[in-house]
C-alpha positions, 0 to 999 in steps of 0.5 A: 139411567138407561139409553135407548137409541133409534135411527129415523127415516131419514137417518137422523140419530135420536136417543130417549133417556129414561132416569127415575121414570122420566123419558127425555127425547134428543135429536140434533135439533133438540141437543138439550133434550124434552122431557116426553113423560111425564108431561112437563106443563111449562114446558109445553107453554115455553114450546107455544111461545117458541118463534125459533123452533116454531116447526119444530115445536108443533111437532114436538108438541104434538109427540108430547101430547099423544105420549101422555095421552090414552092408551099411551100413558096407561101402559107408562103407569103400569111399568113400575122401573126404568127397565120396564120404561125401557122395553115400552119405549123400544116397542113404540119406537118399532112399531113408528118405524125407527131401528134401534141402535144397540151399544 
């Protein structure tokens, strides 16, 4: 398992655990955690129907859908362990404009 921490423009802390090629998001809203990759299809559906977070939802979706999608899920398909995962997920985070936080 491997932990990937960023913090965001408006200096909320999130993490990506990446655990047998899974990717699951956190942030202070989503405490439980969403797995990004590989697209979980229920969990989408259970996001649309979600009248509490609905906001926050869209955007989640949003992020989901563009993960697994194009150029995106091309280069998650070529990473073969979790370490690759890893240095894909830092790389995207840079260049969306988040700063990694290092252990």
């Amino acid at each position: 398992m491997i932990k990937v921490s960023f913090i965001a423009s408006n200096r909320d802390v999130i993490y990506l655990i990446i655990d047998n090629r899974k990717i699951v998001y956190f942030d202070k809203i989503w405490t439980n955690g969403i797995q990004f990759m590989p697209k979980d299809h229920q969990l989408i559906l259970k996001l649309m129907q979600s009248s509490r977070k609905l906001p926050y939802a869209t955007n989640i979706i949003s992020w989901i859908n563009d993960a697994n999608s194009g150029k995106n899920l091309e280069e998650y398909n070529q990473c073969k362990s979790d370490e690759e995962l890893a240095e894909l997920v830092k790389r995207d985070g840079k260049e969306k404009g988040l700063l990694e936080v290092k252990a």
